[in-house]
C-alpha positions in Angstrom: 26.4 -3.1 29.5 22.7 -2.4 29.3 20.5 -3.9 31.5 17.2 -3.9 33.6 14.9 -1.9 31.2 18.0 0.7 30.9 18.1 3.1 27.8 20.8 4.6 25.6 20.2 6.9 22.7 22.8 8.4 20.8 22.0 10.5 17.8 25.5 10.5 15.8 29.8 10.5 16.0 32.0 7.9 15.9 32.0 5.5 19.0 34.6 2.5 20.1 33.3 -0.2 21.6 36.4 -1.7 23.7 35.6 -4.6 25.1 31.6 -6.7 24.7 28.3 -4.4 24.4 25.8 -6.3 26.3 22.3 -5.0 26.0 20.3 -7.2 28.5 16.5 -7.9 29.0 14.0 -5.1 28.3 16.9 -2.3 27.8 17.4 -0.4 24.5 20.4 0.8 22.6 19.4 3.0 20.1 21.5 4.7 17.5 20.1 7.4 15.3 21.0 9.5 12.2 21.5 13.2 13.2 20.4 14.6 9.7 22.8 13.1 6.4 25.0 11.6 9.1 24.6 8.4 10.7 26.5 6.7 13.5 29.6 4.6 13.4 30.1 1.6 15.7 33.1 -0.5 16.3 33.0 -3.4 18.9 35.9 -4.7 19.3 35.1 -8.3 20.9 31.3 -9.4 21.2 27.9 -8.0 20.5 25.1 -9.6 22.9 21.7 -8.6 22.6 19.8 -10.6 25.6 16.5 -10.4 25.4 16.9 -6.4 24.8 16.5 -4.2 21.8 19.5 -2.7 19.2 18.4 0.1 16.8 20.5 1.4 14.5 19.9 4.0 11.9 22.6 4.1 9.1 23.3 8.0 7.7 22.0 9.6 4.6 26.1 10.2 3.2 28.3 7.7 2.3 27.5 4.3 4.0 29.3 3.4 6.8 29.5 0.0 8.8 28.7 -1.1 11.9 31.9 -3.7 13.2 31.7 -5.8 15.3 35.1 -7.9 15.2 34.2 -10.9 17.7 30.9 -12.7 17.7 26.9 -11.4 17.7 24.2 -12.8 19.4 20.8 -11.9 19.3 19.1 -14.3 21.2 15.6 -14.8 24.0 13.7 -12.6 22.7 15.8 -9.9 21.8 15.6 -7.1 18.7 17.7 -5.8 16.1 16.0 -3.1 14.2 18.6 -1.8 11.4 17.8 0.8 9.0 19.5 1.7 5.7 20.8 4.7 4.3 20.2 5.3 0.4 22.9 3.7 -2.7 24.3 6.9 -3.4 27.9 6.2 -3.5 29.9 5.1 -6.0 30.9 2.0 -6.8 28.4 0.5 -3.4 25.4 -1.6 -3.9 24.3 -1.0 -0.3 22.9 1.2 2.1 24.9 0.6 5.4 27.2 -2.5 6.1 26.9 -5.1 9.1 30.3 -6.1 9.3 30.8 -9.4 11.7 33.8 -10.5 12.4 33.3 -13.8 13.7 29.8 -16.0 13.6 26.2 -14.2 13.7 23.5 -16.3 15.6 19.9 -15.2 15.9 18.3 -17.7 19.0 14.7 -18.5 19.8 12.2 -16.0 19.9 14.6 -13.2 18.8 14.6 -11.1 15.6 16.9 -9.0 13.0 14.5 -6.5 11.2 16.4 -5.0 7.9 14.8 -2.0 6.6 15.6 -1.0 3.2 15.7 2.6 2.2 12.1 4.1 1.8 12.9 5.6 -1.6 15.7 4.4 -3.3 15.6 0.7 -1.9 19.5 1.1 -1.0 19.5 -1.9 1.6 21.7 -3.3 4.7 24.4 -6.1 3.0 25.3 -8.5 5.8 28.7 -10.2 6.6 30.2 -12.9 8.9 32.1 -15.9 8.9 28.7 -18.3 9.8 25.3 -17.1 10.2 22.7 -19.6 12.2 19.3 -18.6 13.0 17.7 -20.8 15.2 14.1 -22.6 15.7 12.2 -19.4 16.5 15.0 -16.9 15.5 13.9 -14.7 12.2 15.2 -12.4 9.7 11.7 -10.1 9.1 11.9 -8.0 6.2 8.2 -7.8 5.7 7.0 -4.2 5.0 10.3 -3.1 4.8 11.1 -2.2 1.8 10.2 0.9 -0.9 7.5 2.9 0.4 4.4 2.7 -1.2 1.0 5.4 -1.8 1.1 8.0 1.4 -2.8 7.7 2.4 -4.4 11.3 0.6 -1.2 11.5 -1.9 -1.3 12.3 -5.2 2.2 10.4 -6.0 2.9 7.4 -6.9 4.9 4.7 -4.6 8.6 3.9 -5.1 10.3 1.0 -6.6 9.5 -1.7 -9.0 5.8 -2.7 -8.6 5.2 0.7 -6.7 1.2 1.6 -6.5 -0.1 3.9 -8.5 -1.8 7.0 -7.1 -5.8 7.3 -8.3 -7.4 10.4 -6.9 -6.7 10.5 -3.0 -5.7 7.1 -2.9 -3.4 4.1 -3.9 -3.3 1.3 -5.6 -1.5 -2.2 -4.2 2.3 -2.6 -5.3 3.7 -5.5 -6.7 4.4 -9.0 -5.8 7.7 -9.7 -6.2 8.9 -10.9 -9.5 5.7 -9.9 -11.4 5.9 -9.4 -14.6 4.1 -6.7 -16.4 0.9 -7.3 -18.7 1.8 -7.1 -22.4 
């Protein structure tokens, strides 16, 4: 249990969850990739984020999951920041796993914010039995996906629709599903 503006920060290893991870109003769990390796979370009941914040950083290797075998609820005004690793293992289409055992709810004024992969667009694949998300709760993947021009950069963005680099600066990227001119 987290609570009353509390802080944890743990930068990688393996770590068992017991019983329910409560992270309460204005405290922060943060869990980080030391390097190629991320962190590895297993909760074995329920995940409770009450009005506090959950960052989690999946690992440059092989992607790994974060399991939590009861239910998760992000709920009054709470944050969970999850950030992908690249596709660079076989056989995966994803980046990092959130693995739910039970339902997923996201209550009012509370938000899940998936980052894809800045370079390779490798992104965090979601499972549970039931997902709601609630009048005010939000999945916000806005600005989160491939990285685009780097202000004074000669390169061009990444992905699909990436800007193109003229001189110092960059072009826009592209809506999604835009096709290009003939």
């Amino acid at each position: 249990v987290i609570t009353n503006s509390g802080g944890l920060k743990i930068t990688d290893g393996a770590i068992a969850c017991g019983r329910d991870l409560r992270v309460g109003t204005n405290a922060v769990l943060g869990l980080y990739r030391n390097g190629s390796q991320g962190p590895e979370l297993v909760v074995e009941r329920h995940a409770i984020l009450w009005g506090g914040q959950f960052q989690y950083f999946f690992g440059y290797a092989a992607p790994t999951s974060l399991c939590i075998r009861g239910n998760f609820l992000v709920t009054n005004a709470a944050s969970f920041y999850v950030s992908s690793g690249p596709t660079n293992a076989a056989g995966l289409d994803y980046g990092g796993r959130v693995l739910v055992g039970g339902d997923m709810m996201v209550g009012p004024a509370s938000t899940v914010y998936p980052q894809s992969e800045l370079t390779n667009g490798g992104s965090v694949l979601f499972q549970m039995r039931d997902l709601t998300v609630t009048a005010g709760g939000v999945f916000n993947a806005d600005t989160r996906g491939f990285m685009g021009v780097p202000n004074g950069s000669t390169r061009d963005g990444y992905g699909p629709g990436g800007g193109k680099s003229v001189g110092s600066s960059g072009t826009g990227g592209g809506y999604g599903g835009a096709k290009p001119l003939p």
